[in-house]
C-alpha positions as CSV (number, residue, x, y, z in Angstrom):
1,X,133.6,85.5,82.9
2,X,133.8,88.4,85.1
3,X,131.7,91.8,85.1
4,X,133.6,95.0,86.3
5,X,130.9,96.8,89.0
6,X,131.8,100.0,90.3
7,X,135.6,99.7,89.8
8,X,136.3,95.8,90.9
9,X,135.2,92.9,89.5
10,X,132.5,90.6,90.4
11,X,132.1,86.9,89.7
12,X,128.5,86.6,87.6
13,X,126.5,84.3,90.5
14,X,124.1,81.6,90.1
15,X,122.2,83.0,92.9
16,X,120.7,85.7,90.6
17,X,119.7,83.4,88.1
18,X,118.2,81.1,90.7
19,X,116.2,84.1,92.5
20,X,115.0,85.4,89.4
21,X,114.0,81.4,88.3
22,X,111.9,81.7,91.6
23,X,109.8,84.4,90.8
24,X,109.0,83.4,87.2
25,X,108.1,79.9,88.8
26,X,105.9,81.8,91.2
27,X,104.5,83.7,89.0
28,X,103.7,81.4,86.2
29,X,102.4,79.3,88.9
30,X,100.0,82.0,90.2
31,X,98.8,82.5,86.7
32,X,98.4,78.9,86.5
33,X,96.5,78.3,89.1
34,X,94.3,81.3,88.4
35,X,93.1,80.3,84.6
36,X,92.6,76.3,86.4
37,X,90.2,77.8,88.7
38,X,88.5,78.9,86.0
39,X,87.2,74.9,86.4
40,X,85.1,75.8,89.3
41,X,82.8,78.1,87.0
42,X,81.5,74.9,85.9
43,X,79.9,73.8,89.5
44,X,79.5,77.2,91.1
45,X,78.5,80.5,89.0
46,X,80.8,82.4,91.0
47,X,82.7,84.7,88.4
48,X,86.2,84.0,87.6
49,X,87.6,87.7,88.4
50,X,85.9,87.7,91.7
51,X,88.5,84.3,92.9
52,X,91.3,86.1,91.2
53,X,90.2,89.5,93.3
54,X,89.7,87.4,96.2
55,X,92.9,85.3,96.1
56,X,95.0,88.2,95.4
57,X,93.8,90.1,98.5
58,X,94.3,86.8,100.5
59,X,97.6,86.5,99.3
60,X,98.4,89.9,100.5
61,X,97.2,89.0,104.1
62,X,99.2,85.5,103.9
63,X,102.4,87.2,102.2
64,X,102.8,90.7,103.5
65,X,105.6,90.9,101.0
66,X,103.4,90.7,98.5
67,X,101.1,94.1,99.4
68,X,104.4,95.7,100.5
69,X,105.9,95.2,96.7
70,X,102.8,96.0,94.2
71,X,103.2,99.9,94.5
72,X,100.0,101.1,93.3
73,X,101.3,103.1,90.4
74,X,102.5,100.4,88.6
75,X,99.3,98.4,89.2
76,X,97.6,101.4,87.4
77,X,99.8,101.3,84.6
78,X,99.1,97.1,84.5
79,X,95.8,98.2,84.6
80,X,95.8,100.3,82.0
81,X,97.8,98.4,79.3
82,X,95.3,95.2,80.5
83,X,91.7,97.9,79.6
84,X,93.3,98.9,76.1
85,X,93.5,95.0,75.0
86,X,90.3,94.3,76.9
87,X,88.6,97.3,75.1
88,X,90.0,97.0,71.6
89,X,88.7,93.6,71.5
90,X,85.3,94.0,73.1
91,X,85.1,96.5,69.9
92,X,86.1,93.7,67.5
93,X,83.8,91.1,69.1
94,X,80.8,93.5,68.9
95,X,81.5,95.0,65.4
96,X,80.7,98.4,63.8
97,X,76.5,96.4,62.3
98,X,76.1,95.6,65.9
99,X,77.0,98.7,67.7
100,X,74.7,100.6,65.6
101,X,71.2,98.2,65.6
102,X,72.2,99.2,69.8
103,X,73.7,102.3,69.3
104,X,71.0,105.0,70.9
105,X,70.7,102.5,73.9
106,X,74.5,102.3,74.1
107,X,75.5,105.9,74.3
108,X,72.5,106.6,76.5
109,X,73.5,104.0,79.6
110,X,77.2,104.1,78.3
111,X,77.2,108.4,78.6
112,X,73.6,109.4,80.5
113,X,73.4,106.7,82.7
114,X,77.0,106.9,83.8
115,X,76.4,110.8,84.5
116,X,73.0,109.6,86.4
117,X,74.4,106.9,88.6
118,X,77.7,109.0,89.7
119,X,74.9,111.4,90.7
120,X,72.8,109.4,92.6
121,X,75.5,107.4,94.6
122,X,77.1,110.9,95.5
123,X,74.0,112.2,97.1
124,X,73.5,108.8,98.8
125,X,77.4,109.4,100.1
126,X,76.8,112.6,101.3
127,X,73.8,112.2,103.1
128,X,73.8,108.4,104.2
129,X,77.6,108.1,105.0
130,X,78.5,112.0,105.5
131,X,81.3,112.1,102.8
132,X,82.1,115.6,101.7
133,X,80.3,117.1,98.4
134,X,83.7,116.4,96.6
135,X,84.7,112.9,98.5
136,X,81.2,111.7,97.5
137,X,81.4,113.1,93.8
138,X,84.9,111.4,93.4
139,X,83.5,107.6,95.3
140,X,80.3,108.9,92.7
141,X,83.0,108.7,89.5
142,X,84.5,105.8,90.5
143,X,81.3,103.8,90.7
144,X,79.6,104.8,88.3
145,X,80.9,102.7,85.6
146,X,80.2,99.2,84.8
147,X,81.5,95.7,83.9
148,X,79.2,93.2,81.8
149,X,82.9,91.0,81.0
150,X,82.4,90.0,84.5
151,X,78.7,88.6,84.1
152,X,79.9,87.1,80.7
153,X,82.5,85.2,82.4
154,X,79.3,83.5,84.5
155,X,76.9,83.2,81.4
156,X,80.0,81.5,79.6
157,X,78.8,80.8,75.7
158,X,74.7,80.9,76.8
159,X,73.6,84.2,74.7
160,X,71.6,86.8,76.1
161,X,68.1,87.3,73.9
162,X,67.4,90.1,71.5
163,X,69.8,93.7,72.2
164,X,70.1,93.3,75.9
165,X,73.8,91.1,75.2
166,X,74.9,93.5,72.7
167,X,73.6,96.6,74.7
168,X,75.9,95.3,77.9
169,X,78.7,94.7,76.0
170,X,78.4,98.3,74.3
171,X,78.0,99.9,77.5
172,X,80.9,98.4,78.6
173,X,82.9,100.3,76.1
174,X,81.1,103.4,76.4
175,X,81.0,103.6,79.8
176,X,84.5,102.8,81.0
177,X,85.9,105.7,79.1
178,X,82.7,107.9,80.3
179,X,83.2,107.0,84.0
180,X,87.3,107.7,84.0
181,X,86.8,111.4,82.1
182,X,84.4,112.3,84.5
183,X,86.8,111.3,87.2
184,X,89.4,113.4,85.6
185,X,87.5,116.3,86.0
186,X,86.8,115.4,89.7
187,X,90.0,114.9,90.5
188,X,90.8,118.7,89.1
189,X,88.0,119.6,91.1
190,X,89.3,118.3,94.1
191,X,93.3,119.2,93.9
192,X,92.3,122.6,92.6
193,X,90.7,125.1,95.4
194,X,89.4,127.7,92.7
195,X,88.0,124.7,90.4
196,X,84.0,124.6,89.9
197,X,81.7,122.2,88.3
198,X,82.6,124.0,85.3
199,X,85.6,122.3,85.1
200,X,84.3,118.5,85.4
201,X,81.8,119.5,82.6
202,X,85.2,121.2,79.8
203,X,87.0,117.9,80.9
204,X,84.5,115.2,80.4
205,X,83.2,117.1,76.6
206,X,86.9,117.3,76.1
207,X,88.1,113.9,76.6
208,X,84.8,112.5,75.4
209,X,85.1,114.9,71.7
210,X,88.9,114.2,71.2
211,X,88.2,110.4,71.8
212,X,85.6,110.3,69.5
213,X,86.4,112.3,66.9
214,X,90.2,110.6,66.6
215,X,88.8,106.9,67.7
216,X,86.8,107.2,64.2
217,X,89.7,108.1,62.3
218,X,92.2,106.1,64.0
219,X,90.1,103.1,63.3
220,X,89.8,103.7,59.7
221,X,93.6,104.1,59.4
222,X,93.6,100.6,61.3
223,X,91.6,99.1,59.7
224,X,92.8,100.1,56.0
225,X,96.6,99.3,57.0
226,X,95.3,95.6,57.9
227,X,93.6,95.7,55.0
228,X,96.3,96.7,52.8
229,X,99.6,95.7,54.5
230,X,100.6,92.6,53.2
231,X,103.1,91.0,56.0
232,X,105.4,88.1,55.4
233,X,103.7,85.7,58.2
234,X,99.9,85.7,59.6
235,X,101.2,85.6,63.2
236,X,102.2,89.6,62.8
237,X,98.9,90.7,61.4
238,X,96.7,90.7,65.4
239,X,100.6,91.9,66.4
240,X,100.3,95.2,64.2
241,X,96.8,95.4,65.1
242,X,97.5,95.8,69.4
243,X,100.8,98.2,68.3
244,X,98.3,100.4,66.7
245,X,96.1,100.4,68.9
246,X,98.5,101.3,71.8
247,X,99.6,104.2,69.8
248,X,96.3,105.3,69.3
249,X,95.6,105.0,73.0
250,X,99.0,107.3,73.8
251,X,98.5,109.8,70.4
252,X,95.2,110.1,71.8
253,X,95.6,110.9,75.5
254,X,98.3,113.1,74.7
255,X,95.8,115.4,73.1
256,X,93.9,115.4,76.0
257,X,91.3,112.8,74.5
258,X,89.9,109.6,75.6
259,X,92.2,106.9,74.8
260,X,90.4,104.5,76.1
261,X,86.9,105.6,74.1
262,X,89.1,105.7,70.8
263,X,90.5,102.2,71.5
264,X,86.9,100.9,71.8
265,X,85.6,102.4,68.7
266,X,89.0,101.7,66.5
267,X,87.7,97.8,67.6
268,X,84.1,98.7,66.6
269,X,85.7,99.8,63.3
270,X,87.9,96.8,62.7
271,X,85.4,94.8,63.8
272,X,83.2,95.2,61.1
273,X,85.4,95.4,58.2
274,X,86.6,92.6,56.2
275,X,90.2,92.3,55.3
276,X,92.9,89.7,55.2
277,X,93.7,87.8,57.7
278,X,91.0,89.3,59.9
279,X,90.4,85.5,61.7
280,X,94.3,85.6,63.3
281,X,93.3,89.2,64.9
282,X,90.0,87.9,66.6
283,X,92.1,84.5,67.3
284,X,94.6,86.5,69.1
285,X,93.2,89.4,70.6
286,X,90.7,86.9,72.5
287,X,92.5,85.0,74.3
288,X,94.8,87.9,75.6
289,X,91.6,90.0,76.5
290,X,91.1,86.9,79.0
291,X,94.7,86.9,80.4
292,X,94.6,90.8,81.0
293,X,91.3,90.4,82.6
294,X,93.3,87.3,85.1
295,X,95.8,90.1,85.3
296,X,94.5,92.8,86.2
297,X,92.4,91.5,88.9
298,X,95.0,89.7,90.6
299,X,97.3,92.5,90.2
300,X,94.3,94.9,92.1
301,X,93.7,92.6,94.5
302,X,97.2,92.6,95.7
303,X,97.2,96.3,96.1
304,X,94.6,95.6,99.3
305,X,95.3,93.3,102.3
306,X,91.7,92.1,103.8
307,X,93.1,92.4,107.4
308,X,93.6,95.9,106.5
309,X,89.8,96.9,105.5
310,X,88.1,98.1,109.1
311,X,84.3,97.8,110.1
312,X,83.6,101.2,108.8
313,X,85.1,100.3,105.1
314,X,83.4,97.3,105.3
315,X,79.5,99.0,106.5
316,X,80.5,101.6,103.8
317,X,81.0,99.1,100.9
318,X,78.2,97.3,101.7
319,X,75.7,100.2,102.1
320,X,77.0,102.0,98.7
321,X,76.9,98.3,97.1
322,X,73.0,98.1,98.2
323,X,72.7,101.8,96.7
324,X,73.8,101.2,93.5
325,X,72.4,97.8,93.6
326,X,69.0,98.2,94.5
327,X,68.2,102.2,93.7
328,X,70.9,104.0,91.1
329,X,71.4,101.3,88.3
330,X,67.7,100.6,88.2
331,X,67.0,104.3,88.1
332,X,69.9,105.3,85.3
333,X,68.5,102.0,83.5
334,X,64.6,102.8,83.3
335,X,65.4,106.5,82.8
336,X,68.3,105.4,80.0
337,X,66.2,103.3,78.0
338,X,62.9,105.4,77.7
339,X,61.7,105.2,74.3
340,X,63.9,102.5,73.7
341,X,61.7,99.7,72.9
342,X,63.2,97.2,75.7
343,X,60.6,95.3,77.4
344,X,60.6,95.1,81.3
345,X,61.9,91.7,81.8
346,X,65.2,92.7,79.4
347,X,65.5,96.4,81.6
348,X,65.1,94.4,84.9
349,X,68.1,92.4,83.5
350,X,70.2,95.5,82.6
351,X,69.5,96.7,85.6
352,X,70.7,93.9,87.7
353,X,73.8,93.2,85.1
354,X,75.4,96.6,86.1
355,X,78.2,94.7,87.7
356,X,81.4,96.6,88.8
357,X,84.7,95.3,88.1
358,X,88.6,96.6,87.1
359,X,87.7,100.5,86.5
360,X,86.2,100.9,89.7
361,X,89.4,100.1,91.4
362,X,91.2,102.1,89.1
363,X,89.5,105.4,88.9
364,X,89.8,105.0,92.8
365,X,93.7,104.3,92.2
366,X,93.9,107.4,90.1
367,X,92.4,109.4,93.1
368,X,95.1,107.8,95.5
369,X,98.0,108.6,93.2
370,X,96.6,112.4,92.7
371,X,96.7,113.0,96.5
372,X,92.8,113.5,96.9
373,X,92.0,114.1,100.7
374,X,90.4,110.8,101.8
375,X,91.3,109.1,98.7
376,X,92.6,105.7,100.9
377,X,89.3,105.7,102.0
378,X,87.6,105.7,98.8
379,X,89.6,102.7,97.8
380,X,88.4,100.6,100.5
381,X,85.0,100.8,99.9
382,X,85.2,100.5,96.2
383,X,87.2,97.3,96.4
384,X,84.8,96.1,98.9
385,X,81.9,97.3,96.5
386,X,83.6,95.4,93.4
387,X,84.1,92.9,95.4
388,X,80.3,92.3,96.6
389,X,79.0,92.7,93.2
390,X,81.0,90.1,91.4
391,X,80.4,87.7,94.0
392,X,76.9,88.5,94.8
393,X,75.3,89.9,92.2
394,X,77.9,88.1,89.5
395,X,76.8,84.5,91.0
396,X,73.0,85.2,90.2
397,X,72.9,86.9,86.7
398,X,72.6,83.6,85.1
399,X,69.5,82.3,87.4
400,X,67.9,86.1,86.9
401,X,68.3,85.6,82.9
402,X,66.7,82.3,83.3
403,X,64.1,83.6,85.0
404,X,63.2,86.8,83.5
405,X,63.4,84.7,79.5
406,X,66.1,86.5,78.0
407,X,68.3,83.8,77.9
408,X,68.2,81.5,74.5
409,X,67.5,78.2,74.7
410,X,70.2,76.6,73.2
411,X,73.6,78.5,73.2
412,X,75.9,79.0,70.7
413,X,79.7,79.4,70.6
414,X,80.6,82.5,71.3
């Protein structure tokens, strides 16, 4: 067999196939060897994303080829894809009854405490590190949002006491699509000379109304075609359910709205309705939230090469990381949750959960790939930030549950 090629033929070679076979072997192997490590989780309670992060970014420094060919657009769009499965399921897993028993706490770290902690870490920016007012605001955005799936991958299937697991979990979907709208707007604010504070204030109640208002209804068109739809085998039913949760996501950020935020709360709908087949979209959607977690991570971490990060990244990363750490997420917390009936013990653990993880990296990416001044800069120090909380913080959120009693005495599958 022959295939004509710009006028002459050319013999179909086994070479191709062969190169091709390489990379799915390396690959597959990678992925492999990521979910196996997964194993040392049961000795140390070092967070799974945090050896994926690690591993990638040592990879990068081992194979240069590797850093040189993960252009960082594409690893946003991975990215992406991986938070619209990740968030469409943490909505399922929580459900509609137990978003709202949480849902004043929720929206108030998810929304207020975002908006508090960007604040916070920008002034310590400006003044501590001397970034720029707008530099600071944009390493402020990217920060600012959290990522309790990280310190759920250390507490495995223990459960969290009381609201506290279900309030993490919440804030996790409210404040990923909180923390990249406000970015949005700092980005305009940044590429656009005449732009004012205005303008990050119209984008965030922008994204944040069109996401909500068309994440409600969205989900109650979901959830009423799975209800009603009857398909020929049970294996289509969590298939139909990601397709339409995709187009959500795209119908929804074409209107300028959150897609993210609308995929979160079509989950929260779904979640909470009954319907046929409703087992084979949790039994699906589960397991694939964990491989776009492995994904995601090691795609980010091949982005950065370790030898790469200087001193001054490194002192930067560490300083913000004790910022947020030790002054902004307890502050955002206690002034979050006043009136909230949370005792101290269950806000000291809130306040130490506030773990950073995937949106960090990509709200930073989104910077890089909008030509913000001194946005390579920002990306350093938030990988080095991510990467200091899920190792250091991440390792000891099971020992601090333990101690402060939140954590139930005998867990139950989760």
């Amino acid at each position: 067999m022959q295939i004509v090629e710009a006028g002459r033929p050319a013999p179909v070679r086994a070479s191709e196939i062969a190169h091709f076979g390489t990379v799915v072997l390396l690959v597959s192997t990678g992925f492999g060897l990521a979910v196996l490590s997964t194993k040392l989780t049961e000795r140390l309670p070092i967070p799974c994303p945090a050896i994926f992060l690690l591993a990638a970014a040592a990879a990068s420094d081992i194979w240069p080829s590797l850093y040189q060919h993960a252009p960082i657009r594409s690893v946003e769009r991975i990215a992406v894809v991986a938070l619209i499965v990740i968030l469409f399921n943490g909505g399922i897993d929580i459900g509609w009854p137990r978003f709202r028993q949480s849902a004043f706490p929720i929206v108030a770290l998810g929304v207020f405490g975002t908006f508090m902690t960007a604040g916070i870490v920008m002034l310590f920016a400006h003044f501590a590190l001397g970034f720029g007012w707008t530099l600071a605001g944009v390493a402020g955005a990217a920060l600012a949002p959290t990522d309790p799936a990280v310190m759920f991958s250390v507490l495995g299937v223990r459960e969290i006491r009381e609201r506290s697991g279900t309030t993490l979990e919440g804030e996790a979907g409210m404040n990923d699509p909180a923390g990249i709208a406000l970015m949005i707007g700092m980005i305009e604010l940044a590429t656009h000379p005449g732009a004012s504070a205005t303008v990050v204030a119209r984008e965030f109640a922008v994204e944040m109304g069109v996401g909500v208002a068309l994440g409600i209804v969205g989900g109650w068109l979901l959830a009423t075609c799975l209800r009603r739809i009857r398909l020929p085998n049970a294996s289509l039913y969590p298939l139909l359910a990601l397709v339409l949760a995709a187009a959500l996501y795209g119908g929804v950020s074409l209107l300028r709205g959150s897609g993210f935020l609308a995929v979160f709360l079509a989950g929260l709908i779904v979640g909470g309705r009954r319907f046929h087949r409703r087992s084979n979209v949790a039994g699906f959607t589960s397991p694939l939230a964990s491989l776009a977690e492995v994904t995601v991570f090691v795609a980010l971490g091949l982005t950065v090469a370790l030898s790469s990060l200087s001193w001054r990244t490194w002192f930067e990363g560490v300083a913000l990381m004790l910022a947020l750490a030790g002054v902004a997420r307890p502050i955002s917390v206690v002034a979050s949750l006043l009136g909230a009936g949370f005792s101290w013990a269950e806000r000291a653990f809130l306040a130490w959960s506030g773990l950073k993880g995937t949106v960090p990296i990509l709200l930073a990416a989104f910077a890089v790939l909008e030509r913000v001044e001194g946005a390579e800069r920002i990306y350093g120090v938030v990988f080095v930030v991510v990467l200091l909380s899920v190792v250091c913080q991440g390792t000891l959120v099971g020992v601090v549950a333990r101690r402060l009693g939140i954590m139930r005495a005998h867990p139950s599958p989760r």
